[in-house]
MDTraj code that builds the backbone (N, CA, C; nanometers):
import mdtraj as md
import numpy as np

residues = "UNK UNK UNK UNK UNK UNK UNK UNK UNK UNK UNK UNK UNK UNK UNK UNK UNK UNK UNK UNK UNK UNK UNK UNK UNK UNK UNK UNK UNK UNK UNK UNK UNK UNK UNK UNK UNK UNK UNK UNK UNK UNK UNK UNK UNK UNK UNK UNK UNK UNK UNK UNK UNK UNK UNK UNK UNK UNK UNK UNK UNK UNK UNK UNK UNK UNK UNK UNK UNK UNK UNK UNK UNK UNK UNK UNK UNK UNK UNK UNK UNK UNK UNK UNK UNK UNK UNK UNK UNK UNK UNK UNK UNK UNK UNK UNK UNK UNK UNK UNK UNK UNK UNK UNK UNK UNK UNK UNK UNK UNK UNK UNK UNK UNK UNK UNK UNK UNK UNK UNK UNK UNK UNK UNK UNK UNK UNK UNK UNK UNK UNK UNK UNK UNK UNK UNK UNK UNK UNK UNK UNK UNK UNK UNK UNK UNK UNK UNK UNK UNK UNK UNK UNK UNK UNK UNK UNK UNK UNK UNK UNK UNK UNK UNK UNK UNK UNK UNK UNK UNK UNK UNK UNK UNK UNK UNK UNK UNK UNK UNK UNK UNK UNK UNK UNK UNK UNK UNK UNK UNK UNK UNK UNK UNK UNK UNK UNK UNK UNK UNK UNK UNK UNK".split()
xyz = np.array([
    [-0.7706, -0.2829, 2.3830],
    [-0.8317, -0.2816, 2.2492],
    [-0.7284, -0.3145, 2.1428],
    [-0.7756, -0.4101, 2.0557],
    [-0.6980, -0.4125, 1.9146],
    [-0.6374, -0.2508, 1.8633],
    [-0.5154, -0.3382, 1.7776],
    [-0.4835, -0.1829, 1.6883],
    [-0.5010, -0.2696, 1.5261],
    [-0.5948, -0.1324, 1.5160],
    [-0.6611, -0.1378, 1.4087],
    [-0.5681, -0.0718, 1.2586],
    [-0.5827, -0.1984, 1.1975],
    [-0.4868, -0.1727, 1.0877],
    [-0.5391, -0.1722, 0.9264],
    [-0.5166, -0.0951, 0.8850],
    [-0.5962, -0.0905, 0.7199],
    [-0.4987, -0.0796, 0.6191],
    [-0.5209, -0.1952, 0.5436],
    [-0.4404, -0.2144, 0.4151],
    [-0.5242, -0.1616, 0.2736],
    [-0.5237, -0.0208, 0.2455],
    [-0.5894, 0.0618, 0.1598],
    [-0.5524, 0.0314, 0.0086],
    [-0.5657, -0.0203, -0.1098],
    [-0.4765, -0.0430, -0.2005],
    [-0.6243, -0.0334, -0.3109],
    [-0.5540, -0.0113, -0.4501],
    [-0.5887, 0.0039, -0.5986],
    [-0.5556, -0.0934, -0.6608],
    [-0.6084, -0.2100, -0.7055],
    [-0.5091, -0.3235, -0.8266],
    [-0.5830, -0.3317, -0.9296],
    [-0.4793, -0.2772, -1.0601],
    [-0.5920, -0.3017, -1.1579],
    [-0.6022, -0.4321, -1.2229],
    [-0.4418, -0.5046, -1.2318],
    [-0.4600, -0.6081, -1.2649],
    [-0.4083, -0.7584, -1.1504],
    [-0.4116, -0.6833, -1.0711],
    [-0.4099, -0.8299, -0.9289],
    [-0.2570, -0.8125, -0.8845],
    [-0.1454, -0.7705, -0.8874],
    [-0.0448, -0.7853, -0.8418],
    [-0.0297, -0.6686, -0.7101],
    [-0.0917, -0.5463, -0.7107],
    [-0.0754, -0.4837, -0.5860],
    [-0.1618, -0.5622, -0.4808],
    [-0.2762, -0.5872, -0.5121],
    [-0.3819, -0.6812, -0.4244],
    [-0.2998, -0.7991, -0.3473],
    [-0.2359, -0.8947, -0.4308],
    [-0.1445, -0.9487, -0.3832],
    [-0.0214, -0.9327, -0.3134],
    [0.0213, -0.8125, -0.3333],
    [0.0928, -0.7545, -0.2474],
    [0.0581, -0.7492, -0.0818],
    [-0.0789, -0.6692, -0.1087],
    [-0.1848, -0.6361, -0.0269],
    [-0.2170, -0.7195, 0.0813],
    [-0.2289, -0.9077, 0.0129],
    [-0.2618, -0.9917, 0.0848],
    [-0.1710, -1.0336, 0.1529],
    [-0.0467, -1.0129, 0.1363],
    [0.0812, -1.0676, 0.1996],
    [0.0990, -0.9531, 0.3130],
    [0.0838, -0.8550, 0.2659],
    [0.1322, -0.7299, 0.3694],
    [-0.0119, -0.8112, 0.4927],
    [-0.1295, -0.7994, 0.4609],
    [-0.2089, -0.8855, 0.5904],
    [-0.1674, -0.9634, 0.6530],
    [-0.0818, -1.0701, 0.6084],
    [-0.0610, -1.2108, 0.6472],
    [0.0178, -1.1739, 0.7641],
    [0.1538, -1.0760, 0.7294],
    [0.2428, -1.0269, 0.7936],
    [0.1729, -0.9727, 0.9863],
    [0.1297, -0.8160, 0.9248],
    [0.0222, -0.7861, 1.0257],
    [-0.0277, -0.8774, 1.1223],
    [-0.1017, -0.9942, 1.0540],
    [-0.1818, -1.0776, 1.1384],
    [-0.0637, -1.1675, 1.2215],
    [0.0745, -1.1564, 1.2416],
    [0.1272, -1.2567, 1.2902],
    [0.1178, -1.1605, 1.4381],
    [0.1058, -1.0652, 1.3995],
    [0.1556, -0.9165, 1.5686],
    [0.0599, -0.9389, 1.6872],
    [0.0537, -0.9722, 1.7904],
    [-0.0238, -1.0052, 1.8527],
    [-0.1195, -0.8903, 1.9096],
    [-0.2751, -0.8836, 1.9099],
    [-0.3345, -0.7829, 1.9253],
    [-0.3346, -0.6672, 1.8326],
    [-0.3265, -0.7415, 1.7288],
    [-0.3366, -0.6357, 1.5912],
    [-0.4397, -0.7098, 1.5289],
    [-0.5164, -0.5878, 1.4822],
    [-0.6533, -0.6719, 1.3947],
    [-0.6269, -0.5425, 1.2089],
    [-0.6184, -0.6798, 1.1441],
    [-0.5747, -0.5980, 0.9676],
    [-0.6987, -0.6373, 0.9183],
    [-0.7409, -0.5108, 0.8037],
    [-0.8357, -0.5380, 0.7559],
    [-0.8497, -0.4996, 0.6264],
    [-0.8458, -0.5318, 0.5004],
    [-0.8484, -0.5236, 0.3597],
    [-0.9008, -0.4363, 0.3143],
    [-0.8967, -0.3333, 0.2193],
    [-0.9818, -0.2161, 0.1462],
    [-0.9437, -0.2187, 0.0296],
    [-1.0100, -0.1634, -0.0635],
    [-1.0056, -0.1202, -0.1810],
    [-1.0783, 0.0129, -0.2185],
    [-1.0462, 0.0566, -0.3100],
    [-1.0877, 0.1623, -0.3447],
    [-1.1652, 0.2004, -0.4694],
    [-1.2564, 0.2445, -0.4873],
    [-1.3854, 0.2849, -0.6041],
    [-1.2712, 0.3123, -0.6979],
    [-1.2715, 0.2285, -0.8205],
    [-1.2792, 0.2218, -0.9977],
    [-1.3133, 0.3221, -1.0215],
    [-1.2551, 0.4487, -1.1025],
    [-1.3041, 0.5480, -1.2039],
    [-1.3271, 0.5148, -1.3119],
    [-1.3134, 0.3847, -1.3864],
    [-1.2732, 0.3967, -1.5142],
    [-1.4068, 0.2854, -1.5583],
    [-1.4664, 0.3347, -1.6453],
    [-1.6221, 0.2280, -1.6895],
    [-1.5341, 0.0974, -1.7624],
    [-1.6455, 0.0263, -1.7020],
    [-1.6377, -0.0982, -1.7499],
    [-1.5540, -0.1820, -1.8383],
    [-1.6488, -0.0742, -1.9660],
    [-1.5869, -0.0918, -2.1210],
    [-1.4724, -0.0718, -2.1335],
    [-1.3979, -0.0138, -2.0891],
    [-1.2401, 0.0495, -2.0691],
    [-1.2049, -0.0779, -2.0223],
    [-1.2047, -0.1006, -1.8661],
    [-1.1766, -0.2182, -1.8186],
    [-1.1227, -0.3654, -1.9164],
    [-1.2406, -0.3481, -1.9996],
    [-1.2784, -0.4910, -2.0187],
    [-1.1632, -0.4906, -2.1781],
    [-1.1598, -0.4039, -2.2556],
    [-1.0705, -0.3519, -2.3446],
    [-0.9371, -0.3491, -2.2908],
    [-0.9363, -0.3071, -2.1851],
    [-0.7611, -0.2830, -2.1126],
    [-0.7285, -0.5145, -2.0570],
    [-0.8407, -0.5457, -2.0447],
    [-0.7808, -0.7114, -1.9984],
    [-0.7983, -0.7298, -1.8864],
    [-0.8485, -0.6063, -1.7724],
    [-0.8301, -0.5770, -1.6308],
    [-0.9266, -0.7359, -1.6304],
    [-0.9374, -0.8287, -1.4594],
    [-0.9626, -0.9101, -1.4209],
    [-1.0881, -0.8283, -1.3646],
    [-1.1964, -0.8860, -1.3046],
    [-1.2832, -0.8433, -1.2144],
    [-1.2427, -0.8229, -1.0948],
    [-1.3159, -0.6879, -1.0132],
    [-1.2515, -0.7049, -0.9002],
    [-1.2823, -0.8000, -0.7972],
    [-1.2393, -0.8216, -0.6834],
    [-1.2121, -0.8937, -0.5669],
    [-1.3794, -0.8789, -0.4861],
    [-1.3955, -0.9269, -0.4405],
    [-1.5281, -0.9039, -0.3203],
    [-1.4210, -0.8245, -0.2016],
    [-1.3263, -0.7795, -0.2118],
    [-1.2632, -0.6922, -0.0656],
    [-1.3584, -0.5706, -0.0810],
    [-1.3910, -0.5000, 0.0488],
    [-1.5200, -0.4202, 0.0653],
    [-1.4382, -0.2432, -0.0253],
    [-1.5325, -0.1968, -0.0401],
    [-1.4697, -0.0407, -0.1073],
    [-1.5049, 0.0272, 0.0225],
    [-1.3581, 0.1296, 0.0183],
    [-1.3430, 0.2250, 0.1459],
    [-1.3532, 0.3392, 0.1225],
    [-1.4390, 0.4094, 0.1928],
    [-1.4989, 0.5342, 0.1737],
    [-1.3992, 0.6374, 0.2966],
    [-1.3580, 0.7911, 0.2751],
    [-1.2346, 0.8788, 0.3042],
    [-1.2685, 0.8746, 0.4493],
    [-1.4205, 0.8809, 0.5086],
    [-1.4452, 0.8815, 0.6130],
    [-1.4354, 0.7675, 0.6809],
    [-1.3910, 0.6544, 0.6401],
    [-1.3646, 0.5444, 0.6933],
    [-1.2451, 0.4649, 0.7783],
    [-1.1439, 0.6252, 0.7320],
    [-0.9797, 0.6069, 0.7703],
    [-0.9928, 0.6571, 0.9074],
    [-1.0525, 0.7408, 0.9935],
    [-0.9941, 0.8068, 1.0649],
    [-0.9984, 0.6720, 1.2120],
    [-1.1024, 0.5600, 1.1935],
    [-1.0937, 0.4666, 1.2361],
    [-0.9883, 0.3550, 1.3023],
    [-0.8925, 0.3813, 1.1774],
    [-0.7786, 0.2937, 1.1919],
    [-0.6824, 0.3443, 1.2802],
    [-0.5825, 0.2870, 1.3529],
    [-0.4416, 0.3210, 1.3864],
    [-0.3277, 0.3619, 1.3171],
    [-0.3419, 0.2804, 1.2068],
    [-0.2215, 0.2814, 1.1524],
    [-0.3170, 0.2345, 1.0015],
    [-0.2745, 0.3241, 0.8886],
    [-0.2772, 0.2837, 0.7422],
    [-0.1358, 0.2606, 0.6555],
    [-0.1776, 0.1684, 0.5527],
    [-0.0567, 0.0893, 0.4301],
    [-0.1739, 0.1384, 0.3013],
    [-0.1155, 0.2517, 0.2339],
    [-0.1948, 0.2551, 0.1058],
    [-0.0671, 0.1853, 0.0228],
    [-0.1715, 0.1120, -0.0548],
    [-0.0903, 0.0531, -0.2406],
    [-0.1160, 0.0772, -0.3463],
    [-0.0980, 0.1073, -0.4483],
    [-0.0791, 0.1191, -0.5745],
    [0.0240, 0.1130, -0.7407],
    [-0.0799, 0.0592, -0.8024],
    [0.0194, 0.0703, -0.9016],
    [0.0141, 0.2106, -0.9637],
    [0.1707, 0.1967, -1.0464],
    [0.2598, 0.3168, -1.0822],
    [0.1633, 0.3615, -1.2583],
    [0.1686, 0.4813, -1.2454],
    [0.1442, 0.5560, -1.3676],
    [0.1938, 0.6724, -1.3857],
    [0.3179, 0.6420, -1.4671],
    [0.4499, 0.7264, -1.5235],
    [0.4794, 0.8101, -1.3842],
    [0.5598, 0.7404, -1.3426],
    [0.6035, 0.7235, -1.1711],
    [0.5615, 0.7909, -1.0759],
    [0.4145, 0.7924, -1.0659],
    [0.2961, 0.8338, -0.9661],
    [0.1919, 0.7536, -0.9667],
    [0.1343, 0.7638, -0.8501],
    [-0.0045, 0.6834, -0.7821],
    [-0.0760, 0.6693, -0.9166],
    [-0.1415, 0.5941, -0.9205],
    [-0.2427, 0.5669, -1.0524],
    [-0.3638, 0.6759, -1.0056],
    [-0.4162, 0.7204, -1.1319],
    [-0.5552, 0.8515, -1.0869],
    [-0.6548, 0.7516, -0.9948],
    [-0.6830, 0.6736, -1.0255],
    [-0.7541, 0.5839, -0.9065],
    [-0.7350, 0.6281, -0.7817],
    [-0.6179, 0.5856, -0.7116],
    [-0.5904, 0.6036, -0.5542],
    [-0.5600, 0.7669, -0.5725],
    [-0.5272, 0.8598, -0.6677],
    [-0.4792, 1.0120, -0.6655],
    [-0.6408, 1.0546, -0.6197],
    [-0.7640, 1.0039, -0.6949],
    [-0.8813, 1.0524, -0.6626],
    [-0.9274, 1.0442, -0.5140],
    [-0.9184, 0.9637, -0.4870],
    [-0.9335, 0.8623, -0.3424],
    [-0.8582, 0.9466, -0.2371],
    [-0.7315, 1.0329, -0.2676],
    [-0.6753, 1.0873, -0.1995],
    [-0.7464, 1.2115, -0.2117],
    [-0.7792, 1.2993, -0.3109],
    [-0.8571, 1.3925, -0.3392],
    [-0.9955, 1.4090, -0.2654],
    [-1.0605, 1.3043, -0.2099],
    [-1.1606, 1.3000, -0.1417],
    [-1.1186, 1.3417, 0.0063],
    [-1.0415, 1.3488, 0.0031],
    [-1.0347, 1.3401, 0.1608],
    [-1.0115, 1.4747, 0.2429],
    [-1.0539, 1.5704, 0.1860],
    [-1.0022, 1.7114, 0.2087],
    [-1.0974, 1.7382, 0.3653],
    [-1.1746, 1.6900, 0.3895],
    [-1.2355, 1.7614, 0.4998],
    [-1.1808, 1.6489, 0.5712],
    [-1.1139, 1.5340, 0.6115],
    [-1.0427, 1.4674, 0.7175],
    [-0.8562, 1.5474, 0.6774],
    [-0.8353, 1.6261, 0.5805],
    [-0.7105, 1.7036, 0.5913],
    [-0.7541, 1.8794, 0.6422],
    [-0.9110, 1.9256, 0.6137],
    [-0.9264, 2.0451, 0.7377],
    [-0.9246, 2.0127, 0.8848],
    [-0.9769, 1.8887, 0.9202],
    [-1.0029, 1.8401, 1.1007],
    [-0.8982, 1.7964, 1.1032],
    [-0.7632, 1.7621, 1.0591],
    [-0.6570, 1.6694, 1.0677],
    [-0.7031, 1.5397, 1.0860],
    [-0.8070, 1.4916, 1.0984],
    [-0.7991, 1.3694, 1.1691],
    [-0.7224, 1.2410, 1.1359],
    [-0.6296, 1.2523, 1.0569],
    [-0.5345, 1.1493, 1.0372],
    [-0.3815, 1.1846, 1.1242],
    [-0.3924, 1.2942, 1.1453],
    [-0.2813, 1.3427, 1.1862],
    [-0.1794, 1.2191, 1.3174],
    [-0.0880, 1.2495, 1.3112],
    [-0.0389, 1.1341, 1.4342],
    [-0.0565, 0.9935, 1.3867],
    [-0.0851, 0.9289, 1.2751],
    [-0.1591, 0.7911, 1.2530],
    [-0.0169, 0.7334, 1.1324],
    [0.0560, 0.6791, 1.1873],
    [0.1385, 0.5718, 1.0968],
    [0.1046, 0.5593, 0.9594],
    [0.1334, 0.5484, 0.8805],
    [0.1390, 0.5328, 0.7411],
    [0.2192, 0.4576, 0.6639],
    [0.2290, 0.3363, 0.5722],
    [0.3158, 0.3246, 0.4713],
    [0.2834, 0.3080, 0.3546],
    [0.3305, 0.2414, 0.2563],
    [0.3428, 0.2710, 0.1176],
    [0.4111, 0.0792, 0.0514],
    [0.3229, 0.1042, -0.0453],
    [0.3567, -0.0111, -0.1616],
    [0.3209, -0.0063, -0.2719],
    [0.3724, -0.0912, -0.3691],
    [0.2613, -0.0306, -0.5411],
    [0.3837, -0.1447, -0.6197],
    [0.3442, -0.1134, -0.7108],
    [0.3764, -0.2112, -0.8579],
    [0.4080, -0.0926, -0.9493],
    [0.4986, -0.1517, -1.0483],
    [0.5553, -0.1016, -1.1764],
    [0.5702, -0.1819, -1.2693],
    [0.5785, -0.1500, -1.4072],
    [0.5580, -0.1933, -1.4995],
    [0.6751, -0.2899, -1.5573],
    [0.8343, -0.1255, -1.4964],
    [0.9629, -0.1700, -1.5386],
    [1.0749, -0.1275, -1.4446],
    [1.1409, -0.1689, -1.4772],
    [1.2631, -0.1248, -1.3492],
    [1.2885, 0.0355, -1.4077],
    [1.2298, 0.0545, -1.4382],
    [1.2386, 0.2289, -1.4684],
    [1.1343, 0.3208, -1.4314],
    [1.0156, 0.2312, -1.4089],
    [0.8969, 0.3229, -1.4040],
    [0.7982, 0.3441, -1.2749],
    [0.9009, 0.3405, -1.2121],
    [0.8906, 0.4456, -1.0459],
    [0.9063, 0.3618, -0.9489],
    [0.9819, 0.2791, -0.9197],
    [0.9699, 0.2300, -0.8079],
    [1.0452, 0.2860, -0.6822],
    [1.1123, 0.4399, -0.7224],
    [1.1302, 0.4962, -0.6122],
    [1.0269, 0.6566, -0.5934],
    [1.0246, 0.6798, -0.7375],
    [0.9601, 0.7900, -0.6985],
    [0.8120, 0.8000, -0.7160],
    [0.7439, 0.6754, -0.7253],
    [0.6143, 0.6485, -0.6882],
    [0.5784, 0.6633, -0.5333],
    [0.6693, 0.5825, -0.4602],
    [0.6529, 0.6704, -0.2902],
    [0.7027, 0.7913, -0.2831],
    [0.8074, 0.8425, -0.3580],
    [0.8298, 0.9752, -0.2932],
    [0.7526, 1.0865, -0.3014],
    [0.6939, 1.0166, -0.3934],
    [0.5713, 1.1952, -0.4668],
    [0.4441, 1.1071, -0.3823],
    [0.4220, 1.0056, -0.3628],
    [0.3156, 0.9915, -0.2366],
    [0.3217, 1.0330, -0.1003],
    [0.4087, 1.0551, -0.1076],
    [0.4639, 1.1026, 0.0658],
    [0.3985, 1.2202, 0.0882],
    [0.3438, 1.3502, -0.0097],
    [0.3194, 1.4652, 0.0026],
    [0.1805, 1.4352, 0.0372],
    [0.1329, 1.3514, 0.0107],
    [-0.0194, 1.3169, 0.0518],
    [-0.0232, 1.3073, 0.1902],
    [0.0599, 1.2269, 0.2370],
    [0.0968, 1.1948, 0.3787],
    [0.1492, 1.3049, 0.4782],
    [0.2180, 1.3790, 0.4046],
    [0.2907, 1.5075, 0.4877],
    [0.1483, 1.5803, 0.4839],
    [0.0291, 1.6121, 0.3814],
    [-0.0619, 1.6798, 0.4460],
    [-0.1547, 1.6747, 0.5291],
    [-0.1413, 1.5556, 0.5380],
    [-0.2526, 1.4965, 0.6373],
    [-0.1886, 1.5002, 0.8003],
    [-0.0616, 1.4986, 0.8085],
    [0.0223, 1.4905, 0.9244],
    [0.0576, 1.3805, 0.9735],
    [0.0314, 1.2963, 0.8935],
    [0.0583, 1.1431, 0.9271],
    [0.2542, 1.1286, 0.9016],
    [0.2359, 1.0076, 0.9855],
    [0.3837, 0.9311, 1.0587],
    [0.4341, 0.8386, 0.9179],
    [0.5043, 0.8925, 0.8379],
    [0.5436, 0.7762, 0.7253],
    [0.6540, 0.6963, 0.7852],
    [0.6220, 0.5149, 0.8012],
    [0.6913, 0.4250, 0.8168],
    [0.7364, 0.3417, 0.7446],
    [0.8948, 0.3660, 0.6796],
    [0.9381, 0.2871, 0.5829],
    [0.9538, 0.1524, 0.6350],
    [0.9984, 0.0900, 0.5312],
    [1.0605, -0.0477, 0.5655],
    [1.1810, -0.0665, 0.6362],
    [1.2753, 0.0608, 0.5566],
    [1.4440, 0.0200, 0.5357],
    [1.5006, -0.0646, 0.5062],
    [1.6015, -0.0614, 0.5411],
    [1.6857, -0.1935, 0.5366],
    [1.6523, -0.3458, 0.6262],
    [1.5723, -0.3597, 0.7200],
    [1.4901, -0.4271, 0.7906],
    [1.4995, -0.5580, 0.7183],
    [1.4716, -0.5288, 0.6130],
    [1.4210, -0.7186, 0.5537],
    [1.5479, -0.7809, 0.5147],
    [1.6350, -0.7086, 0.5442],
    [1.7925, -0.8097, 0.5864],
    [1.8437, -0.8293, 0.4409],
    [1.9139, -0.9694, 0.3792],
    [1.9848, -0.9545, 0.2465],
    [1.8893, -0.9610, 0.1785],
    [1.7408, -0.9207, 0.1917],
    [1.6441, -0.9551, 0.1048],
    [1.6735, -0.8343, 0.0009],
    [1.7040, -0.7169, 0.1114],
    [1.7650, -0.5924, 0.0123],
    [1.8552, -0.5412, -0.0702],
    [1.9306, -0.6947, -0.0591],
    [2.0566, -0.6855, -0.1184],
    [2.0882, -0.7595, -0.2746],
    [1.9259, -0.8552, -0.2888],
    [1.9615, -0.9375, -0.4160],
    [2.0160, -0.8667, -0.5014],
    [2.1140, -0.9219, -0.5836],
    [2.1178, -0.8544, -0.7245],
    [2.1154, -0.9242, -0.8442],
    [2.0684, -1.0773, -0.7467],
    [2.0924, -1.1843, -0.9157],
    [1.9441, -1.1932, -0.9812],
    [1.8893, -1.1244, -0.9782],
    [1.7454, -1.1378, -1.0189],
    [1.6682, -0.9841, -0.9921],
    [1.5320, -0.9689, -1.0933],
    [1.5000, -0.8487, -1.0569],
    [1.3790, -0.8429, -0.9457],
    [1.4074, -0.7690, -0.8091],
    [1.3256, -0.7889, -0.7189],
    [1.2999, -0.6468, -0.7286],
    [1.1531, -0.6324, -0.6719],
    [1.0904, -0.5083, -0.6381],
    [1.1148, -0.4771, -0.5255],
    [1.0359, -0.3782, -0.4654],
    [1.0385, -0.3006, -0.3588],
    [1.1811, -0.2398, -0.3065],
    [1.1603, -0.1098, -0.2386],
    [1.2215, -0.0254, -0.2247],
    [1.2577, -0.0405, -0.0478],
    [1.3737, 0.0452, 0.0391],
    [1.3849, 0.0746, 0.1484],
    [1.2070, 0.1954, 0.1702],
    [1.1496, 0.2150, 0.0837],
    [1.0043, 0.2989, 0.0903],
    [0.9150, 0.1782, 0.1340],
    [0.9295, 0.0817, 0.0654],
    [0.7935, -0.0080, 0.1062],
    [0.8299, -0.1543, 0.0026],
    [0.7534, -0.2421, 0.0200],
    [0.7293, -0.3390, -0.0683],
    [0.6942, -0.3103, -0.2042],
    [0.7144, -0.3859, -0.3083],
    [0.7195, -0.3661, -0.4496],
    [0.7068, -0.4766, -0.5479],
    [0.6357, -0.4207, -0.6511],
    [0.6854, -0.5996, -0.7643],
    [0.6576, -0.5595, -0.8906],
    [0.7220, -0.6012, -0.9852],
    [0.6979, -0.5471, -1.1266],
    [0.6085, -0.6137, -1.2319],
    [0.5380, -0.5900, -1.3197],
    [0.4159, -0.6398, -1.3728],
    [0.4736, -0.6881, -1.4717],
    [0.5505, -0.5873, -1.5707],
    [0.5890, -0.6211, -1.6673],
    [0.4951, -0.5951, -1.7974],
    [0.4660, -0.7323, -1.8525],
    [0.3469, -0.6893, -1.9514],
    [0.1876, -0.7398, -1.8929],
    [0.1802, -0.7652, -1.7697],
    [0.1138, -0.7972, -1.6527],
    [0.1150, -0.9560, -1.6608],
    [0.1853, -1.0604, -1.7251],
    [0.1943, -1.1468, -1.6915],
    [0.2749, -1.1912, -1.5762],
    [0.4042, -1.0973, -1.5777],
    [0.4811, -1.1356, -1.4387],
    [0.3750, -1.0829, -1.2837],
    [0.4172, -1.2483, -1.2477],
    [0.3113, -1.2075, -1.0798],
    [0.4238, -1.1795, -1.0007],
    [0.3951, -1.1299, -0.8746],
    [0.4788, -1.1244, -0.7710],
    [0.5904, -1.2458, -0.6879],
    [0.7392, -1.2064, -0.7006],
    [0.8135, -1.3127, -0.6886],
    [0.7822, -1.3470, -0.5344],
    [0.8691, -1.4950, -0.4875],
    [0.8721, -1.5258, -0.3417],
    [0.9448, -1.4200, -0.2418],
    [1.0162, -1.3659, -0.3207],
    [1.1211, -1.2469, -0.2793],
    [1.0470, -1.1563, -0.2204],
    [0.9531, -1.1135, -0.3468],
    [0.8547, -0.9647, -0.3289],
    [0.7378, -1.0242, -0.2196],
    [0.6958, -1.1181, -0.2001],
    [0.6134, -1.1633, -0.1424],
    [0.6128, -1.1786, -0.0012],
    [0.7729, -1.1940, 0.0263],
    [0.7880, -1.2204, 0.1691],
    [0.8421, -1.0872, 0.2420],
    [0.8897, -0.9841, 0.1280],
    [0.9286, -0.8084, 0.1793],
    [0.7709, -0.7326, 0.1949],
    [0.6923, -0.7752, 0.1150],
    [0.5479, -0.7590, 0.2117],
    [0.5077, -0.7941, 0.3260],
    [0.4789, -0.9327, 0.3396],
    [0.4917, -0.9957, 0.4741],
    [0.5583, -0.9641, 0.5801],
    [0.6799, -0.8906, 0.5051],
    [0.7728, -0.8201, 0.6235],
    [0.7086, -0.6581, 0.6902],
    [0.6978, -0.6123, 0.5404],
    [0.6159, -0.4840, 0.5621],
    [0.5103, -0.5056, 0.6957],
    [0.4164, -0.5762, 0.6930],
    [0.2902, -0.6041, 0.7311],
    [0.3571, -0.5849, 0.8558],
    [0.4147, -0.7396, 0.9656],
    [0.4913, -0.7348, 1.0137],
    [0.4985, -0.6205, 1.0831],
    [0.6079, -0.5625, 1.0299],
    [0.7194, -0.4493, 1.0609],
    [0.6037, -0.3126, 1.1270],
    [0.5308, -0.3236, 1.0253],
    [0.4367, -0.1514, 1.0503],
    [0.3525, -0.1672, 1.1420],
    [0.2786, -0.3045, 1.1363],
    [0.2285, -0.3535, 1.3011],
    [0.2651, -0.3199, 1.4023],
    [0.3707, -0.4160, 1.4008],
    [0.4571, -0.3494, 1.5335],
    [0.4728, -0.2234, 1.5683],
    [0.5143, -0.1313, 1.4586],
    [0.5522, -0.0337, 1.5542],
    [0.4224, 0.0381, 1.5266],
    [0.3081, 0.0355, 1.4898],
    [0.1639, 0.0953, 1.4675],
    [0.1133, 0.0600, 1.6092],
    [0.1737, -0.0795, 1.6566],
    [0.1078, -0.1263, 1.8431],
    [0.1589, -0.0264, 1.9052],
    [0.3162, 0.0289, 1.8850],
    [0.3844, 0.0490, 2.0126],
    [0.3597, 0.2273, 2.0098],
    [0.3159, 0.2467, 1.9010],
    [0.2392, 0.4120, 1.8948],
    [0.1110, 0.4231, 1.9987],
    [-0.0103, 0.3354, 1.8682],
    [-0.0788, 0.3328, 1.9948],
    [-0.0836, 0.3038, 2.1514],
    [0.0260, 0.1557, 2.2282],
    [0.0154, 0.1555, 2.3203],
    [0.0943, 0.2787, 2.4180],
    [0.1680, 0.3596, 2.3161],
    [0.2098, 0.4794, 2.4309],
    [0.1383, 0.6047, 2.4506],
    [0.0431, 0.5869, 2.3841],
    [-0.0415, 0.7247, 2.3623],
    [-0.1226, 0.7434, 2.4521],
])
top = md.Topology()
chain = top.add_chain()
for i, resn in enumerate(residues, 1):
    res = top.add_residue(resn, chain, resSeq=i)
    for name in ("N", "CA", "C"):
        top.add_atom(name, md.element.get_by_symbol(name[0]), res)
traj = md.Trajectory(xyz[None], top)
C-alpha cells in the first residue's frame, strides 16, 4: 500500500500554498508515496478578507480533524502571527481534541512550514511553539536540518526557512517565494517522504 501523505496548510495570501505546492512536488518524486493537498476552513468573513487584499482561495479540498488519522505522515503550514500559527490553523488544531483523547495521531511523522512577514517575525519560533501541538498528539516531529546542504548556508540574500522546516518571507505580501525557498520545500517534501515510507514500512 501507498504511504499516505498530507500536506495540511493555511495561506492567506498564496505564499504558504506555494510553499505547500513545492513541498508536493518533492513527496511525489519518493516512490510509492501518494501526497495529497489540504487546506483548512477560513474563520474570518469575507468582508474582512476582501478589505485585508486576501486573493480567493484555491479549489484544494478543506480538511476536516477527522480526516488526519488517515494519513501516514502529516506537513502542517502556516503563516506567522506575531511569531505563532495564524488563529486559522490554531483553530483547526483546537478541533481536534477527541483524535488527542484516542491518540490517534500518535506514532505518525509530522513536519512544519509557514511564512513571515520579516526576518524578525518568527521564523524560528513559529515552529517551536507549534511543536506543542505535536508533542500532544504524540506525533514524530521531522525536521529538515541541515539536509538541504549549502542551501542552509546562504548569507548573500534573505532566504527563509529554518533547520525546523521550509520558509519564505512575504514582506508587504508582494515578495513571492524565492528559487532558494522553493527548492528547501521540495527538499522538505522529499526528505519527510522518505523517512514517513521507512516508518511505515517497518511497522
Amino acid at each position: 500500500m501507498a504511504t499516505k501523505i498530507y500536506i495540511v496548510y493555511y495561506s492567506t495570501y498564496g505564499h504558504v500554498e506555494k510553499l505547500a505546492q513545492e513541498i508536493k512536488k518533492g513527496a511525489d518524486t519518493v516512490e510509492g508515496v501518494e501526497a495529497t493537498l489540504w487546506q483548512v476552513s477560513e474563520t474570518l468573513p469575507k468582508e474582512v478578507l476582501l478589505k485585508m487584499g486576501a486573493p480567493p482561495k484555491s479549489d484544494v479540498p478543506i480538511i476536516q480533524p477527522n480526516d488526519l488519522p488517515e494519513a501516514d505522515g502529516i506537513l502542517f503550514g502556516f503563516p506567522t502571527r506575531f511569531g505563532m500559527m495564524a488563529s486559522q490553523f490554531k483553530a483547526f488544531f483546537d478541533a481536534t481534541g477527541g483524535l488527542w483523547r484516542t491518540q490517534q495521531l500518535a506514532g505518525k511523522p509530522a513536519g512544519i512550514f509557514y511564512a513571515t512577514g520579516s526576518q524578525g517575525g518568527g521564523q524560528e519560533t513559529t515552529p517551536l511553539t507549534a511543536i506543542t501541538q505535536l508533542v500532544h498528539h504524540g506525533m514524530i516531529f521531522v525536521p529538515i536540518g541541515y539536509t538541504f546542504g549549502a542551501g542552509m548556508f546562504e548569507m548573500s540574500k534573505v532566504v527563509g526557512g529554518t533547520p525546523y522546516g521550509a520558509g519564505t518571507y512575504a514582506g508587504d505580501g508582494s515578495r513571492q517565494p524565492s528559487e532558494l525557498e522553493l527548492g528547501k520545500a521540495f527538499h522538505q517534501g522529499q526528505h519527510f517522504a522518505t523517512i514517513a515510507k521507512k516508518l511505515k514500512t517497518a511497522a
